[in-house]
ROBAVO-207134 format. One line per 3 residues: number of its first residue (from 1); their letters; for each residue x, y, z of N, C-alpha, C. Coordinates in nm, 4 decimals. Layout:
<pts>
NUM	A	X/Y/Z/X/Y/Z/X/Y/Z  ...
</pts>
This chain:
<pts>
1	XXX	9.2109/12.0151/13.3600/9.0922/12.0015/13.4444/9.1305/11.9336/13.5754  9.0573/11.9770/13.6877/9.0915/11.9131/13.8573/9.0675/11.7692/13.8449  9.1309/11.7237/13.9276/9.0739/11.6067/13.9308/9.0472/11.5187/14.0779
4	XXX	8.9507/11.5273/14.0812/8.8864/11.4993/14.2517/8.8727/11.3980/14.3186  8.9215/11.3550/14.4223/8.9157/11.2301/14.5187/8.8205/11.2866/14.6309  8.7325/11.1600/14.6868/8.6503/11.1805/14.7979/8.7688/11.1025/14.8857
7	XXX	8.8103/11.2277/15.0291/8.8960/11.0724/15.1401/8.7998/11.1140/15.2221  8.8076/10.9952/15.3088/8.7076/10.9758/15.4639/8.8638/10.9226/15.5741  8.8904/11.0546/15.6577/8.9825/11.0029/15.7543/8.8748/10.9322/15.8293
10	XXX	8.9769/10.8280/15.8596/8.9022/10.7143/15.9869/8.7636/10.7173/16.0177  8.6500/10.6888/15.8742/8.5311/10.6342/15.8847/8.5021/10.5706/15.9792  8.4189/10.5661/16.0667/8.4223/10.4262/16.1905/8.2918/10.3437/16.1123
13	XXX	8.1979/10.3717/16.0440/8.0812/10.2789/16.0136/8.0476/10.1975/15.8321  8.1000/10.1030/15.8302/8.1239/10.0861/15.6734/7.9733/10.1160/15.6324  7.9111/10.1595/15.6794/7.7426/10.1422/15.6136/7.7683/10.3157/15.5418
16	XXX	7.8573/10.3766/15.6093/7.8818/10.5084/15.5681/7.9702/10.5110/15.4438  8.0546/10.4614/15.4488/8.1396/10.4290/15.3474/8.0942/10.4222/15.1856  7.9431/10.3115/15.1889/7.8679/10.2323/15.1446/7.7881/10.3841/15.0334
19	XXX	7.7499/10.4411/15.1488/7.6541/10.5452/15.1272/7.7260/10.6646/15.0265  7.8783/10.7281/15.1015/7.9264/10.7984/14.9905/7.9890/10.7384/14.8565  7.9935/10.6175/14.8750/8.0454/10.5822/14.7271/7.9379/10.5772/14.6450
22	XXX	7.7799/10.5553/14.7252/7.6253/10.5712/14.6293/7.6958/10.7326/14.6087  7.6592/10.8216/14.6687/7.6856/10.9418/14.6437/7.7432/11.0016/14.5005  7.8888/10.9137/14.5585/7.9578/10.9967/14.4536/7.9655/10.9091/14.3019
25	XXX	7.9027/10.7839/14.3069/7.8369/10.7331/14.1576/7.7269/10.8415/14.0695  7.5975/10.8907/14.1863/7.4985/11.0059/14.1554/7.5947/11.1481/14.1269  7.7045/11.1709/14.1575/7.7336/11.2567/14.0497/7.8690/11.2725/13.9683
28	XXX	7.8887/11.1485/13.9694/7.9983/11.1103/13.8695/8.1530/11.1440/13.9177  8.2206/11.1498/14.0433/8.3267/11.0955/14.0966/8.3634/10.9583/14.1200  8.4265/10.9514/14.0632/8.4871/10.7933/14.0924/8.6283/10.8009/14.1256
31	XXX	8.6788/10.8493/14.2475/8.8274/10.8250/14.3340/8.7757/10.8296/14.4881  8.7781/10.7099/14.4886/8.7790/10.7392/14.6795/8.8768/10.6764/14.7434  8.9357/10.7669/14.8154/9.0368/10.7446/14.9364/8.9979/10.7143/15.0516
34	XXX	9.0126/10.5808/15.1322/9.0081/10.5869/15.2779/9.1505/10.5307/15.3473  9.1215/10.6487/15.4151/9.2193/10.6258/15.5623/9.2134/10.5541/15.6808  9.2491/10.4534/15.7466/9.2587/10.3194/15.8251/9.1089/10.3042/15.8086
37	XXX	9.0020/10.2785/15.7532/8.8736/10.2697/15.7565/8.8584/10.0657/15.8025  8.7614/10.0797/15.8733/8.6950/9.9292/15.9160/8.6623/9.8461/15.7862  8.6634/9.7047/15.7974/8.6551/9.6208/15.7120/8.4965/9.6141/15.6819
40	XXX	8.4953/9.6164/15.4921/8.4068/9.6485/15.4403/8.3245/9.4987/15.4005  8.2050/9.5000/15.4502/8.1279/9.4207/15.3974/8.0194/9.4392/15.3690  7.8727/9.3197/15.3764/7.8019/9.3223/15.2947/7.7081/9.4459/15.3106
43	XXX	7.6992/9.5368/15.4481/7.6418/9.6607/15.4577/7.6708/9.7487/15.3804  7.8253/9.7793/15.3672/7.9006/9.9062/15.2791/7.8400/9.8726/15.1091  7.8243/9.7243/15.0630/7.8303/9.6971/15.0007/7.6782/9.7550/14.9353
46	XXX	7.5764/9.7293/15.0407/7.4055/9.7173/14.9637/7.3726/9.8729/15.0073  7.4839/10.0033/15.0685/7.4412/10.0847/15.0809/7.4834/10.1626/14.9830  7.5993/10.0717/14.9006/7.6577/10.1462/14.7702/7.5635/10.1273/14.6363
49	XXX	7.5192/10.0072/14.6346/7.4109/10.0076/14.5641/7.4715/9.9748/14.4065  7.4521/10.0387/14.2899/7.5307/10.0311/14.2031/7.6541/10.0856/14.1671  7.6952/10.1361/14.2926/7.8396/10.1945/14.2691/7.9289/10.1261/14.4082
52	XXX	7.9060/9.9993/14.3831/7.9695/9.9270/14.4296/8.1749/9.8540/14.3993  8.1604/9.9050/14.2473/8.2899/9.9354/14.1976/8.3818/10.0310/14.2555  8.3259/10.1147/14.3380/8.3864/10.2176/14.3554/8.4572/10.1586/14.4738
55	XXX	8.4026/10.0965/14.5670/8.4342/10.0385/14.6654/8.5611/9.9205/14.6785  8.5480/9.8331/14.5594/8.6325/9.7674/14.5189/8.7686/9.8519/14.4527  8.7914/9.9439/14.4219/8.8661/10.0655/14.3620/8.9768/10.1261/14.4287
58	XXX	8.8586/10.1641/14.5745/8.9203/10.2313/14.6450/9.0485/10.2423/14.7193  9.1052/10.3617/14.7280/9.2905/10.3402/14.7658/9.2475/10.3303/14.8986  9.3335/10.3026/14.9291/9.3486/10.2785/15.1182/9.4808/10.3177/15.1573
61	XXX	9.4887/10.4474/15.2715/9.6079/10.5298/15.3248/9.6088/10.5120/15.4578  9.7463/10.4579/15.4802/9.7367/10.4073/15.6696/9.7418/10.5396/15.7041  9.7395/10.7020/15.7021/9.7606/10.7930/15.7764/9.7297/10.9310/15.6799
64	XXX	9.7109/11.0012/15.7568/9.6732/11.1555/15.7092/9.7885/11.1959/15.6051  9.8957/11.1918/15.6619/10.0582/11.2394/15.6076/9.9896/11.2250/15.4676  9.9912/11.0723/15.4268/9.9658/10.9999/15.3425/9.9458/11.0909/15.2205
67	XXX	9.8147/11.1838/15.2126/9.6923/11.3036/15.1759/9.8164/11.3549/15.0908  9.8789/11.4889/15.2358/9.9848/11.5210/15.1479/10.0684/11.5267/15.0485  10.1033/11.4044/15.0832/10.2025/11.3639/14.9648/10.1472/11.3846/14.7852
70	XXX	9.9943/11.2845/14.8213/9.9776/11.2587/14.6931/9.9281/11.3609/14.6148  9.8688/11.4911/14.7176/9.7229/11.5607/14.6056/9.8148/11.7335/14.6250  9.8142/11.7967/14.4947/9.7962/11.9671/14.5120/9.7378/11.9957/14.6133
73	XXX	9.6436/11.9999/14.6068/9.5481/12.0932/14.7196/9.5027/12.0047/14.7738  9.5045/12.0159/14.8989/9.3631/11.9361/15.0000/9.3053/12.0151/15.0871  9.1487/12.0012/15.0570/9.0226/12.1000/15.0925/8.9756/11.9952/15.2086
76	XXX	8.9829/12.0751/15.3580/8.9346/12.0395/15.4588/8.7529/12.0444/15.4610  8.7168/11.9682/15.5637/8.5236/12.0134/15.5688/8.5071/11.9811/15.7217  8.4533/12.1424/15.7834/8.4166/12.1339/15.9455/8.3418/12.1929/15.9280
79	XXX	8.2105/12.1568/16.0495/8.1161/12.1775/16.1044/8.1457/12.2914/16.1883  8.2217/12.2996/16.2500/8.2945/12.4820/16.3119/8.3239/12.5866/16.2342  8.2546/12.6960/16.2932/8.3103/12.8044/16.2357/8.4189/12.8401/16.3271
82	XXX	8.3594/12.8407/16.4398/8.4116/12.8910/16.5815/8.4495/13.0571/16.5660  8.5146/13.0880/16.6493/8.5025/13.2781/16.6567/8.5999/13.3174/16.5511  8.6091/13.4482/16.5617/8.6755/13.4904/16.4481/8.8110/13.5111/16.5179
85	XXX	8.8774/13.4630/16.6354/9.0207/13.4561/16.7230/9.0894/13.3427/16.6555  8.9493/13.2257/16.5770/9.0645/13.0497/16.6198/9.0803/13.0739/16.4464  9.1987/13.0785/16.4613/9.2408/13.0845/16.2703/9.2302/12.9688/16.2130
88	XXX	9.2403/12.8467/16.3060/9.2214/12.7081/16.2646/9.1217/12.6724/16.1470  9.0091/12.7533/16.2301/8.8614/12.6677/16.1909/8.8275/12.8336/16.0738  8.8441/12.8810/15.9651/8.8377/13.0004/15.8662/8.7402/12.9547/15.7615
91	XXX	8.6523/12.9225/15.7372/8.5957/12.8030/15.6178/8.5525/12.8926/15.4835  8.5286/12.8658/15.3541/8.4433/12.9209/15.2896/8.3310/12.8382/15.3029  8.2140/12.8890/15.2139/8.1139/12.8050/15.2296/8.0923/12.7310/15.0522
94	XXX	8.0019/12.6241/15.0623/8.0167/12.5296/14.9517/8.0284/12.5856/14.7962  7.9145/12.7083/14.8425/7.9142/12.7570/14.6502/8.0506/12.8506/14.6173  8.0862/12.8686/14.7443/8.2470/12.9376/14.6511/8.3639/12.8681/14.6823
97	XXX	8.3150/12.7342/14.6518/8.4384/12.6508/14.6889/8.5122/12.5955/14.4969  8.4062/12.5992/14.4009/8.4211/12.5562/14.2684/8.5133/12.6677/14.2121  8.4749/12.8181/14.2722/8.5435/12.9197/14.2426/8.6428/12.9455/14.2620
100	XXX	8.6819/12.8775/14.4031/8.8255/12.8991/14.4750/8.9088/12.8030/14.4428  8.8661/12.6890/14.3827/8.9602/12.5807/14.3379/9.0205/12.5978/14.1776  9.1184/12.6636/14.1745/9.1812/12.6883/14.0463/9.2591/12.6152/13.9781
103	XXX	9.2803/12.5465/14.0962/9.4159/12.4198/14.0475/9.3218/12.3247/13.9199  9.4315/12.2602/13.8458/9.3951/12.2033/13.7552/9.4964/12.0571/13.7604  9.4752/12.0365/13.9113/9.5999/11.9330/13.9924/9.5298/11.8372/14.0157
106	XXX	9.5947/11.7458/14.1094/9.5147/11.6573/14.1893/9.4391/11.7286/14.3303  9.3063/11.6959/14.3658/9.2389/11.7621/14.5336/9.1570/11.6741/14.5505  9.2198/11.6985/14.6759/9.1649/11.5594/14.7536/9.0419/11.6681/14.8530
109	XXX	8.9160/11.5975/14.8231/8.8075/11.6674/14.9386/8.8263/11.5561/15.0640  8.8869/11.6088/15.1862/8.9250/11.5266/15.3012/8.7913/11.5627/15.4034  8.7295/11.4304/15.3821/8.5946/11.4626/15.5208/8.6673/11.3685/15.6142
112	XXX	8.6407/11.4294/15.7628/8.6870/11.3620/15.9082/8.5881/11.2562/15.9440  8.6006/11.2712/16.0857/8.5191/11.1334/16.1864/8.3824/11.1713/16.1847  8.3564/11.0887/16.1695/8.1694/11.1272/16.2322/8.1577/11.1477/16.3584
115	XXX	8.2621/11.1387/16.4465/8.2089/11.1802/16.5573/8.2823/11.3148/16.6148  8.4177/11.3124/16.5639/8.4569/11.4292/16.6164/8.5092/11.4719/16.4459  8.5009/11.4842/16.3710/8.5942/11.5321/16.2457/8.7295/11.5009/16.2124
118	XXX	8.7783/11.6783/16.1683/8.9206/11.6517/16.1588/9.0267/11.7011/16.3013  9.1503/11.6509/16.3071/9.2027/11.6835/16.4023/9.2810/11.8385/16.3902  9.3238/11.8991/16.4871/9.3411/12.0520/16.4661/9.4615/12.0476/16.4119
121	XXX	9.5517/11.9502/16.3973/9.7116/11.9174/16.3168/9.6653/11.8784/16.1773  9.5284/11.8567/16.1340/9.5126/11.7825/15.9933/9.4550/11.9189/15.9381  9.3417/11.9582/16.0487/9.3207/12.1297/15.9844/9.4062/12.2375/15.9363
124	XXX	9.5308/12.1796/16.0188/9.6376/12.2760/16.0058/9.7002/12.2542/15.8293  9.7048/12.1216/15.7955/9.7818/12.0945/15.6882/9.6731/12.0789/15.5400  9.5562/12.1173/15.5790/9.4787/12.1856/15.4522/9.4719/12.2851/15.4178
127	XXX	9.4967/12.3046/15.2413/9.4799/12.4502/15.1963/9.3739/12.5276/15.1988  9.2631/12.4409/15.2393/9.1033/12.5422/15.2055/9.0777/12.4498/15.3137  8.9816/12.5051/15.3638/8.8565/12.4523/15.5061/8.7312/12.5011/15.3979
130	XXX	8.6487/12.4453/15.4179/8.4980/12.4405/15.3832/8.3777/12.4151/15.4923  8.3070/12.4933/15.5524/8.1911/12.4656/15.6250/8.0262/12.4872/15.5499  7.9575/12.3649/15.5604/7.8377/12.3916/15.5086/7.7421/12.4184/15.6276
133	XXX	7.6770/12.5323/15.5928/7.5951/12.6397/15.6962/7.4849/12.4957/15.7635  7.4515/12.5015/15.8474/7.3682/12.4120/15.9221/7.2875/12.4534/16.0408  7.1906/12.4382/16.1400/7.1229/12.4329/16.2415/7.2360/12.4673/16.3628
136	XXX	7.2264/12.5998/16.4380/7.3465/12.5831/16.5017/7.3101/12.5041/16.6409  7.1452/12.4409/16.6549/7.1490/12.3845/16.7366/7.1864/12.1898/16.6741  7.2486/12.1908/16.6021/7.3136/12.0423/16.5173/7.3416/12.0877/16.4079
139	XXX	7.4887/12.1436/16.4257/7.5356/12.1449/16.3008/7.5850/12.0618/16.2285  7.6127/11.9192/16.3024/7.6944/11.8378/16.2644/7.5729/11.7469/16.1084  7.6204/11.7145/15.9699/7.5537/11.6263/15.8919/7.6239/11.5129/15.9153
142	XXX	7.5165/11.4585/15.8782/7.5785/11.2955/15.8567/7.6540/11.2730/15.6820  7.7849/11.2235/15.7283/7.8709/11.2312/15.6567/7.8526/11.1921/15.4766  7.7399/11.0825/15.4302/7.7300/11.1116/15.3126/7.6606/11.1897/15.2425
145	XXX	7.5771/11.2822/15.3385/7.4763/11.4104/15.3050/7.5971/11.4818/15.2817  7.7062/11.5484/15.3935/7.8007/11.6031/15.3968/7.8426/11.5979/15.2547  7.8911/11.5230/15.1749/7.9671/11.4824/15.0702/7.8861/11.5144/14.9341
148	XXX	7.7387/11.4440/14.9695/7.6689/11.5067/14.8431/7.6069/11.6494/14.8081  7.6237/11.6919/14.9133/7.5967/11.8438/14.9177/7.7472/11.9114/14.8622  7.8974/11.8705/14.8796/7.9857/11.9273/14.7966/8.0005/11.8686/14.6531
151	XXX	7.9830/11.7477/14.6164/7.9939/11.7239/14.5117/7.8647/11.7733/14.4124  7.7562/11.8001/14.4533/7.6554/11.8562/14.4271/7.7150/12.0372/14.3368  7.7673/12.0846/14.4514/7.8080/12.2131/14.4221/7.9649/12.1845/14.3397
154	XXX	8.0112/12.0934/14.2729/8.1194/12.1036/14.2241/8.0728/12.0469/14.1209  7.9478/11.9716/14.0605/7.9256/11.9452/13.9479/7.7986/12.0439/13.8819  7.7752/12.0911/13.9970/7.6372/12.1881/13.9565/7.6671/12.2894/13.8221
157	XXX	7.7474/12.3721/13.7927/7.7937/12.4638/13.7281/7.7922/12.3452/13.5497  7.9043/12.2600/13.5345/7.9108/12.1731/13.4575/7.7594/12.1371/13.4042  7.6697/12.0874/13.4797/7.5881/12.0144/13.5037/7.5112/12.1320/13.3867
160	XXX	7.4829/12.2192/13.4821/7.3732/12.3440/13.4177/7.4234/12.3987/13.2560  7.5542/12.3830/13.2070/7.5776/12.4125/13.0898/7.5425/12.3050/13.0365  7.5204/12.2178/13.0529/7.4998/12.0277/12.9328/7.3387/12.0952/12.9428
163	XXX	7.3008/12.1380/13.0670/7.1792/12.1128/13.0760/7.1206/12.1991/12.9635  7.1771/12.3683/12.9775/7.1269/12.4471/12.8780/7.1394/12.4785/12.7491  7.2528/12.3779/12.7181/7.2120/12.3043/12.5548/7.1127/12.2684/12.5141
166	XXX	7.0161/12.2247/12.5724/6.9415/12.1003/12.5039/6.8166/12.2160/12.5473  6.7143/12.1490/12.4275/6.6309/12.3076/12.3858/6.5277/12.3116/12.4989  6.4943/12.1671/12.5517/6.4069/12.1805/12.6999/6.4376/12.2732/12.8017
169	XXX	6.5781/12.2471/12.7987/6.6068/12.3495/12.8902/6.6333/12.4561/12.9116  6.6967/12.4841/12.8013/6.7181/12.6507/12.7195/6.6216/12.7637/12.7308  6.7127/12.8992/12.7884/6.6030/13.0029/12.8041/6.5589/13.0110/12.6632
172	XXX	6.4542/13.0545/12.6166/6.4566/13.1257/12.4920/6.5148/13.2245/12.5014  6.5467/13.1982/12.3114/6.6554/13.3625/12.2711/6.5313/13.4769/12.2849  6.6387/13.5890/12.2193/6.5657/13.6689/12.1684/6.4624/13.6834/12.0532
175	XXX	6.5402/13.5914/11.9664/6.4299/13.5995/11.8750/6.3192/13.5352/11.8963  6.3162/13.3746/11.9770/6.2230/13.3136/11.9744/6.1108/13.3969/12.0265  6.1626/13.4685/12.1345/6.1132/13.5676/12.2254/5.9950/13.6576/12.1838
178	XXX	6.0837/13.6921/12.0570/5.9654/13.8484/11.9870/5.8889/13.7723/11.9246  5.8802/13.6042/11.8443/5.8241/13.5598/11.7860/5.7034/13.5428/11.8514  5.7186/13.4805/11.9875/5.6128/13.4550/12.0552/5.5588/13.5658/12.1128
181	XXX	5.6024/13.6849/12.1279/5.4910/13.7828/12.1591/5.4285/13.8540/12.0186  5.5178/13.8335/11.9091/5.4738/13.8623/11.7714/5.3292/13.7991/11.7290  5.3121/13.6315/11.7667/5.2261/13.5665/11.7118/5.0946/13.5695/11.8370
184	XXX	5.1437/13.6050/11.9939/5.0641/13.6097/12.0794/4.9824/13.7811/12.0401  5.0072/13.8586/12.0093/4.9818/14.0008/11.9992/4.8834/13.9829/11.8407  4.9274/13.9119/11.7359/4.8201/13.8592/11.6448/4.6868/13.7995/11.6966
187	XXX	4.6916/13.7324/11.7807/4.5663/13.6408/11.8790/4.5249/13.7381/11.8992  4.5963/13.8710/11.9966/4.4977/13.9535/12.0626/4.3879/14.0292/11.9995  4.4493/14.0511/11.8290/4.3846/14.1916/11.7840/4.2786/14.1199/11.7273
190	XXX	4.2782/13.9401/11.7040/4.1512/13.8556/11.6666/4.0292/13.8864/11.7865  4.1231/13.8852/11.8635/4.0166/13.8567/11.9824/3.9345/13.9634/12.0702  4.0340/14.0687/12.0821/3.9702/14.1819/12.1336/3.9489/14.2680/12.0368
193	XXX	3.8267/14.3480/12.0255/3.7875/14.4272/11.9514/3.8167/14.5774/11.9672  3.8772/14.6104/12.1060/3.8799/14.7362/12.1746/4.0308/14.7746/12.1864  4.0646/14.8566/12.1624/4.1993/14.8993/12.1760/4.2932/14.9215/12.2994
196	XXX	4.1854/14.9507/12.3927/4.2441/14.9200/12.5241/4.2489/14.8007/12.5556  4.1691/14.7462/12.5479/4.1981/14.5886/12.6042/4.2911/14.5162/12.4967  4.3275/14.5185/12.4041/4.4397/14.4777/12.3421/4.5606/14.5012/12.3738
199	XXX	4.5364/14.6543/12.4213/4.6989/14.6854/12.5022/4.7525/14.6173/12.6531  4.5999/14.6094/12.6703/4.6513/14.5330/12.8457/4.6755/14.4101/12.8251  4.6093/14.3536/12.7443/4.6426/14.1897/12.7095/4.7968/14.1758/12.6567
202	XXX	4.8370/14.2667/12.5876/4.9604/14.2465/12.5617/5.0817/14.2730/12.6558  4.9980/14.4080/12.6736/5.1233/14.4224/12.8554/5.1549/14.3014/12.9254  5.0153/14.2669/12.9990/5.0128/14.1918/13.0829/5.1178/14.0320/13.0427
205	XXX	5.1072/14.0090/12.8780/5.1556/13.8584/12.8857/5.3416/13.8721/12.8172  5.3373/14.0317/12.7760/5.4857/14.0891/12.8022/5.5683/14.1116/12.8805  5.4852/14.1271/13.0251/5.5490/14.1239/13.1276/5.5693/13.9897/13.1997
208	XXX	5.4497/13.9031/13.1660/5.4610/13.7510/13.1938/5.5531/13.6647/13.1438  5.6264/13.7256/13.0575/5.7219/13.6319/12.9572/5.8477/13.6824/13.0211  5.8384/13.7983/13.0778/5.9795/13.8681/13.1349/6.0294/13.8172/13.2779
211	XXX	5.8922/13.7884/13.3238/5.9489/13.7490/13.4856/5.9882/13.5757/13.4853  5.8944/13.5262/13.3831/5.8805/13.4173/13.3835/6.0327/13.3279/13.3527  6.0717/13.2181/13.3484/6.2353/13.1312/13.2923/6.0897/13.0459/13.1942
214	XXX	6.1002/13.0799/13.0424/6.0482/13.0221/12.9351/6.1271/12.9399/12.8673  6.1341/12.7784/12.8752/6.2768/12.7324/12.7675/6.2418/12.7811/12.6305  6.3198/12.7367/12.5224/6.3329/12.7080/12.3998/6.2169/12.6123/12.3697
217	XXX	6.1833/12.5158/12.4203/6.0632/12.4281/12.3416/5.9312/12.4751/12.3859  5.9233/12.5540/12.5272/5.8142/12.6031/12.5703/5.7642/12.6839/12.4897  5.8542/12.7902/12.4598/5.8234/12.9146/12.3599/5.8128/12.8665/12.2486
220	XXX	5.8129/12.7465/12.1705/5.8372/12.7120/12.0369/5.5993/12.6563/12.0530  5.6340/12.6021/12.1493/5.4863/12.4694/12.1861/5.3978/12.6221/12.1526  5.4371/12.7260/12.2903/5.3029/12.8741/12.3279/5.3075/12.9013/12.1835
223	XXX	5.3964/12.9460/12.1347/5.3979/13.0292/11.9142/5.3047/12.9018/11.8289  5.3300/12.7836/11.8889/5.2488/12.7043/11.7808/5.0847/12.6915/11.8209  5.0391/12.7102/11.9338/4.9145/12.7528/11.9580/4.8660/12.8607/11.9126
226	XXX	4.9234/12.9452/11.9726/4.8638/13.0917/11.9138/4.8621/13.1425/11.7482  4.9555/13.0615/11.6842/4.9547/13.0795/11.5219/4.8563/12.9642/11.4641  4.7959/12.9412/11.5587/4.7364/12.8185/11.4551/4.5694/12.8389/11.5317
229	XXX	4.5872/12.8856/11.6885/4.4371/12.9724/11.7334/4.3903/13.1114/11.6237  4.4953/13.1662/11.5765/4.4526/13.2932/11.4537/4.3782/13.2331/11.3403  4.4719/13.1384/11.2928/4.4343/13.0856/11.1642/4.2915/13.0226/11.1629
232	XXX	4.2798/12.9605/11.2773/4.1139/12.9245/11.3085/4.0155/13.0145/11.3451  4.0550/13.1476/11.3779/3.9949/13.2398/11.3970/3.9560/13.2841/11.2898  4.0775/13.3512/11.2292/4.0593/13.4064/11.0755/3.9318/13.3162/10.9886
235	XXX	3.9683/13.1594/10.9496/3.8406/13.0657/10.8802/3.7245/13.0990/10.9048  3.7033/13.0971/11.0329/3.5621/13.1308/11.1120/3.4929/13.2390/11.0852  3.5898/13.3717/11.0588/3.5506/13.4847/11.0273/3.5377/13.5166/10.8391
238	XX	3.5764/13.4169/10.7879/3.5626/13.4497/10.6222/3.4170/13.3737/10.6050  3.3983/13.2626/10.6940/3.2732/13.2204/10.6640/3.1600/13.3103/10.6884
</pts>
């Protein structure tokens, strides 16, 4: 499995610093690299919030070279696309960046200056460039948005399989599926007396179940209404 470092070449504002190490606590990176970054105090500190460890952690690299040495891959991030002449600036964009990273190495995600980025010799010595699409009248983000918007898309995938374990979140299967139009289609024939309108009622909430994202507990909750609206139906009608 990859294993991911956040670096910040030459941060100039520790309040920024502060902010991506909150960041990358919210989605569970813990390696941050900075490069000659300003002395960190009690700002970096209350903007990190509870991931203030991270801060205390952190490696510190007097120079870009530095990058090199240590990581497989290092994935650049610019705000340029620029034309399709400057080979420099080539980016993918964020959601096919999880795809394109195959290595199972060390990668370092290298974000630049806040004011100007990376330099065109540091662009040069990354394996991937990454640009996240933006306002082309301000494309530039502010650098720990920057960061949580990639780590966002590098835990997202992970994230959504834990997520669709668990039965809240889970589409329903198939079976749950036929169950609940099985026990919803029982309701109908209580309820409508007419054969056409039984068929549209069923269309209609067959096709509602199709367009619809139904979890596993949703479809379990709708089957336990409707089997237990019959059964009260049915009583009503023996009396």
């Amino acid at each position: 499995m990859a294993s991911y470092s956040v670096v910040l070449v030459e941060p100039r504002y520790e309040g920024n610093i502060g902010s991506v190490a909150r960041v990358m606590g919210n989605f569970g990176f813990n390696k941050l690299v900075l490069v000659n970054p300003p002395a960190l105090g009690g700002e970096a500190r209350a903007r990190a919030m509870h991931a203030q460890g991270l801060l205390a952690d952190a490696c510190v690299f007097d120079s870009f070279a530095q990058i090199e040495k240590e990581y497989d891959t290092v994935v650049g991030f610019t705000a340029e696309y620029a034309s399709d002449k400057n080979y420099l600036r080539n980016p993918v964009l964020p959601e096919d960046l999880a795809g394109s990273l195959k290595s199972k190495g060390n990668i370092a995600l290298v974000f630049g200056r806040e004011d100007y980025g990376l330099l065109n010799e540091e662009l040069l010595a990354c394996d991937m460039l990454v640009s996240i699409p933006a306002s082309k009248d301000y494309p530039t983000l502010n650098l720990a948005v920057s960061v949580a918007i990639i780590l966002y898309e590098l835990s997202r995938l992970e994230t959504r399989t834990k997520l669709k374990e668990m039965k809240k979140f889970r589409q329903l299967s198939g079976v749950e599926k036929n169950v609940l139009l099985d026990k919803y289609d029982n309701l109908v024939d209580l309820v409508h007396a007419h054969d056409f309108d039984r068929r549209i009622a069923k269309k209609t909430f067959k096709q509602l179940v199709g367009r619809a994202f139904i979890s596993g507990r949703e479809a379990t909750n709708l089957t336990g209404v409707f089997r237990k609206a019959s059964e009260k139906i049915k009583k009503t009608q023996k009396k």
